[in-house]
C-alpha positions, 0 to 999 in steps of 0.5 A: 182976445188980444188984451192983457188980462187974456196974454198970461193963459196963452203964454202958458198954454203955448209953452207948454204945447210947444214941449208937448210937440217937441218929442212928437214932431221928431217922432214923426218925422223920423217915421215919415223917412225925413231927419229929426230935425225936419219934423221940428221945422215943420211944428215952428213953421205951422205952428205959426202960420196956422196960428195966424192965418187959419181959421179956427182961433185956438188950432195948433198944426204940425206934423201928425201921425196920419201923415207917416204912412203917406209921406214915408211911402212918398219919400220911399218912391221919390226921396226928400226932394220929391217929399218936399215938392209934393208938400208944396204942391198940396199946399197950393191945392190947399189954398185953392180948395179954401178959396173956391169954398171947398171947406164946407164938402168936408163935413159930409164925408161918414164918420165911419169912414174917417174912423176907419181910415185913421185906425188903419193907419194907427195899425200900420204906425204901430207895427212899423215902429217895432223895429226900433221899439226892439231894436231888431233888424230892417225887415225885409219887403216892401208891403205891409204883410210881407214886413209883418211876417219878417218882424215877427220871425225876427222878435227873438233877435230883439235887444234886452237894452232897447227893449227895456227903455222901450217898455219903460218909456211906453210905462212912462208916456202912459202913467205920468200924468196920473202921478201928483208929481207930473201931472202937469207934464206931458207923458211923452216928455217924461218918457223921452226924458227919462230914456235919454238920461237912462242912456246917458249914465249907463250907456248901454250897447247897441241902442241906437240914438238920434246921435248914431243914427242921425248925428245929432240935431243942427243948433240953429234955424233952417236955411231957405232953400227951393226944391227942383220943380220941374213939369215932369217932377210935378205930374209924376208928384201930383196923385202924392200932392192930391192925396196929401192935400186931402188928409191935410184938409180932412184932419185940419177941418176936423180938428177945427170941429173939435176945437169948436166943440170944447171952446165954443166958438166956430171957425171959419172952414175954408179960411183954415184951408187957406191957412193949412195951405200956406204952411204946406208952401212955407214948411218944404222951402225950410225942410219941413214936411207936410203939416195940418190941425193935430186935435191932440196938441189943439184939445191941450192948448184949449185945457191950459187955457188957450182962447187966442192964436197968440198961444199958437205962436208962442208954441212955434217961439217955444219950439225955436228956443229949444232949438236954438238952446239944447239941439246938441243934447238931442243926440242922445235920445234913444230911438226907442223912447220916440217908438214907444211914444208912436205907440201911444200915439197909434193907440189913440188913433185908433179911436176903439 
């Protein structure tokens, strides 16, 4: 698998999961309460580590969807530097879970349960990017039901602006790659491309941007930087570890099944614990959140071509060139655009 005649598939295919999960790790990251910036850290942290460590041979990790609801809360309850200790401290769980041979329990967790949940979780992504799809105004409360009721009596404040990009952006993230022209472009790059140079020309009013809202995107590589650990910090923080460790090791174990099924190989369950683990300790010591497999990013490296980790590598040197070349050009991507690929994304989460 490391010879030449297998290299030039796996550079293609990491590059262009890497643009794949450019717009998506931002998306995420902005959704779980955390900059920007954090979820691409995360994407180059994982990308890499999983990619030689874990135990599936083509699995691509990063940021996910299934995450929003559980680390947004987390940083509601304790804010970053409690969401960054926690992250650590599931990957440690990780690492144990994978050395005493846990990846196996995994499997027997029902179907129904799995699917259950993740919808779940795709109903509350999608209500709770309405705010920036039609620009309304923070919705008030603190539950689900109450901050439903508050969005939907405010709907008639939305911004014509925003909501415009918005629907063209989600129109976008749909139908491009049925088009001749992009069919070998990922929608959500389409769509956030389109957006942002939208804004860019006809700089329309009150559109909030990652520029406005975050001040733009730091050019350059994370610095590493230890969270406060403290015993107290730990045992208030572990039900959140727990409960992170967890998903990360169902969603990773999972995606390593499907990975199986459409490479035809089979991966080595607790060594990909191991490996999920590690990058759950690397990822908050560089300002990263939690990560594990992402089936969506893995099934596209497979169709590109993927059959190694070195394009899981090259996807994590992908995202670090974009970051070091165009981080300025980030301010001016509309929120919006990144809500209405949240909403494409919560679609396909929800596995109807």
């Amino acid at each position: 698998l490391l010879t030449r005649e297998y290299l030039p598939a796996n550079l293609v295919a990491g590059l262009i999961v890497g643009i794949v999960a450019l717009p998506l790790a931002m998306a995420f990251a902005i959704a779980s309460g955390v900059k920007p910036e954090q979820g691409i850290y995360s994407a180059i942290v994982a990308g890499l580590v999983v990619s030689l460590f874990g135990g599936s041979r083509i699995q691509v990790a990063g940021p996910t969807g299934a995450f929003i609801v559980i680390l947004a809360g987390i940083t509601a309850r304790h804010g970053v530097d409690g969401l960054l200790v926690a992250t650590l401290m599931a990957g440690v769980i990780l690492i144990l879970l994978g050395a005493a041979k846990f990846g196996g329990v995994i499997r027997f967790i029902p179907d129904p349960v799995i699917v259950g949940f993740t919808a779940g979780i795709g109903v509350i992504i999608w209500v709770g990017q309405w705010r920036d799809f039609f620009g309304l105004p923070k919705p008030a409360g603190e539950q689900f039901h109450a901050k439903l009721v508050h969005l939907l009596a405010s709907l008639p404040q939305l911004h014509p602006a925003t909501t415009a990009i918005a629907a063209g952006s989600l129109v976008l993230t749909v139908l491009a790659p049925r088009l001749p022209l992009f069919k070998r472009v990922p929608g959500p790059l389409v769509a956030m491309v389109a957006a942002t140079v939208a804004q860019a020309v006809f700089q329309f009013d009150g559109v909030a941007t990652i520029g406005s809202a975050f001040g733009g995107i730091p050019q350059g590589l994370p610095r590493l930087s230890v969270p406060l650990i403290s015993f107290d910090r730990m045992m208030l923080l572990l039900p959140s570890a727990f409960t992170i460790a967890m998903l990360g090791a169902i969603e990773s174990l999972l995606s390593a099944v499907v990975a199986d099924g459409m490479a035809g190989t089979h991966h080595d369950s607790n060594q990909e614990l191991i490996g999920q683990g590690i990058a759950n300790v690397i990822s908050p010591l560089f300002g990263g959140i939690a990560v594990t497999g992402a089936i969506a990013r893995t099934a596209t490296n497979f169709r590109n071509g993927a059959n190694s980790p070195i394009a899981g590598v090259v996807h994590a040197v992908t995202l670090v060139l974009v970051l070091l070349a165009a981080a300025p050009l980030a301010a001016r991507i509309p929120l919006c655009s990144l809500a209405a690929i949240l909403f494409f994304v919560a679609w396909n989460m929800s596995d109807l």
